[in-house]
N, C-alpha and C positions, 0 to 999 in steps of 0.2 A: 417632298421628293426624297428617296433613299438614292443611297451611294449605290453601286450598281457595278458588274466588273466593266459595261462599254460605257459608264461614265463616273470614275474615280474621286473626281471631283465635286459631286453633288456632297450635298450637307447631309451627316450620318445623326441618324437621333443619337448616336453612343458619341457623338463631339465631346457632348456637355458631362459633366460627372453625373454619374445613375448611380442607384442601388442595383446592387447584383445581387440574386438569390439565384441556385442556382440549384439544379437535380443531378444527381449520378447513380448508375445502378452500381448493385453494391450487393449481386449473388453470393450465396453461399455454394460451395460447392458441389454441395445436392441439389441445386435448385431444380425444380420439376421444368424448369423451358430448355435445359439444355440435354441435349439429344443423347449424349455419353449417358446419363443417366436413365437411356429407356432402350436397353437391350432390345436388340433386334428390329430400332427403328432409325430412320436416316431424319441427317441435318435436314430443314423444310419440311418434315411428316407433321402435321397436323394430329393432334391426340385430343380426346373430350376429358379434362380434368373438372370433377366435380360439377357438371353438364357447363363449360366452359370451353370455346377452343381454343386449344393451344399449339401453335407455332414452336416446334423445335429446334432449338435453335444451335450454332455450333457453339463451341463454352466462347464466354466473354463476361466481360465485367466480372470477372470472379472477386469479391473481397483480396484486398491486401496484395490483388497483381499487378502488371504493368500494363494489363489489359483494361485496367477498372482507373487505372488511375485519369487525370485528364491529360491535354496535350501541354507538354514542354512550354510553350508558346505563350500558350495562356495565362495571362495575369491573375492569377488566381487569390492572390495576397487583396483585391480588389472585390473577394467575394464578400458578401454577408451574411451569408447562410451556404450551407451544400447540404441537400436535405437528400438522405441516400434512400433509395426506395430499390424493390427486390429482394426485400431482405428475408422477406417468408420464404421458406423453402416450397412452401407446397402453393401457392397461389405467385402469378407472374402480376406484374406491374407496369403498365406501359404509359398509362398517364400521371402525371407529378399532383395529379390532387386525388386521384382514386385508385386503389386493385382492383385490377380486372374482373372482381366478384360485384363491381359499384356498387359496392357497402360499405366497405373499410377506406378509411377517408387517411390519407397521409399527413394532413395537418398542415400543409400550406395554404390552403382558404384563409385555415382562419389566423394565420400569421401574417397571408398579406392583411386582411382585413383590420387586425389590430395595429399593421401599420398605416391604414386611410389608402391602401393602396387601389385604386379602381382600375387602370390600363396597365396593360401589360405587353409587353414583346417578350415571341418565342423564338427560337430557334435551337439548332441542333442538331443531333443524332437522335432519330432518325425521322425523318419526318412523314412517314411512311407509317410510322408506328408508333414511338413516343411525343412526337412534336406535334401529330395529328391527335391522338388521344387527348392531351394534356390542353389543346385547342378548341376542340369540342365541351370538354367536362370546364374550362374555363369558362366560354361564353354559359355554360349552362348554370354555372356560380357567377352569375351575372358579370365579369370582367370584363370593359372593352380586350378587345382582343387581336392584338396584331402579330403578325406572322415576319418574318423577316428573310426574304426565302433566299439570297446571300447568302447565310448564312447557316443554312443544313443541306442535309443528304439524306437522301434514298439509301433506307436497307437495301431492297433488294423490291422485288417484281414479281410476285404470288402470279 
């Protein structure tokens, strides 16, 4: 049983000390998802990059802002990794083990794998988008696979 917000007091898997490995996007300014970069098209426009679709997005996660960084809050001295993904300018990244082209592999398989890591919990931003991909292309890298839904958010509602 998960902690829950109508019942605060159940037992949380995160009680006990975990490994934290953890994803952030980490755009470059150019990045082809973000909308400002495609003249005469709106936030939400759907564009086909390299026969892919892609969601434009309004800027976020930019490298080096206050937008990319994570929340105040967060114990982040507790991570073990922060594997940045989005960093190609021309191809987006929505899951934390593949680019959206599911060919170029981000390198977290085989980082958890060389550390015997088999289950995993996700959450996040956004789960709509990155918590869902990164959920999918997990169980499909054989990972059990838990979700923690506590714990993310909805982009938004295509």
């Amino acid at each position: 049983m998960y902690r829950t917000i109508s019942d605060p007091e159940a037992p949380s898997p995160f009680k006990r000390e975990t490994r934290s490995y953890r994803s952030s996007i980490w755009h470059p300014p150019s990045h082809v998802s973000l909308a400002v970069n495609h003249p005469g098209k709106n936030v939400y426009d759907i564009i086909d990059i390299n026969g892919i679709s892609q969601v434009l997005w309004p800027s976020h996660c930019v490298s080096g802002s206050i937008g990319a960084a994570f929340h105040p809050d967060l114990e982040t001295d507790r991570f073990k990794i922060i594997l940045h993904k989005g960093m190609d300018p021309a191809i987006d990244s929505y899951s934390v083990f593949l680019e959206n082209d599911k060919k170029k592999l981000t390198g977290m398989d085989d980082f958890l794998r060389c550390l015997e890591i088999t289950k995993i919990f996700l959450c996040g931003l956004a789960t709509d988008y990155c918590v869902f991909y990164s959920a999918l292309d997990a169980i499909s890298f054989g990972f059990e696979t838990c979700l923690v839904v506590d714990a993310t958010s909805f982009a938004l509602s295509l």
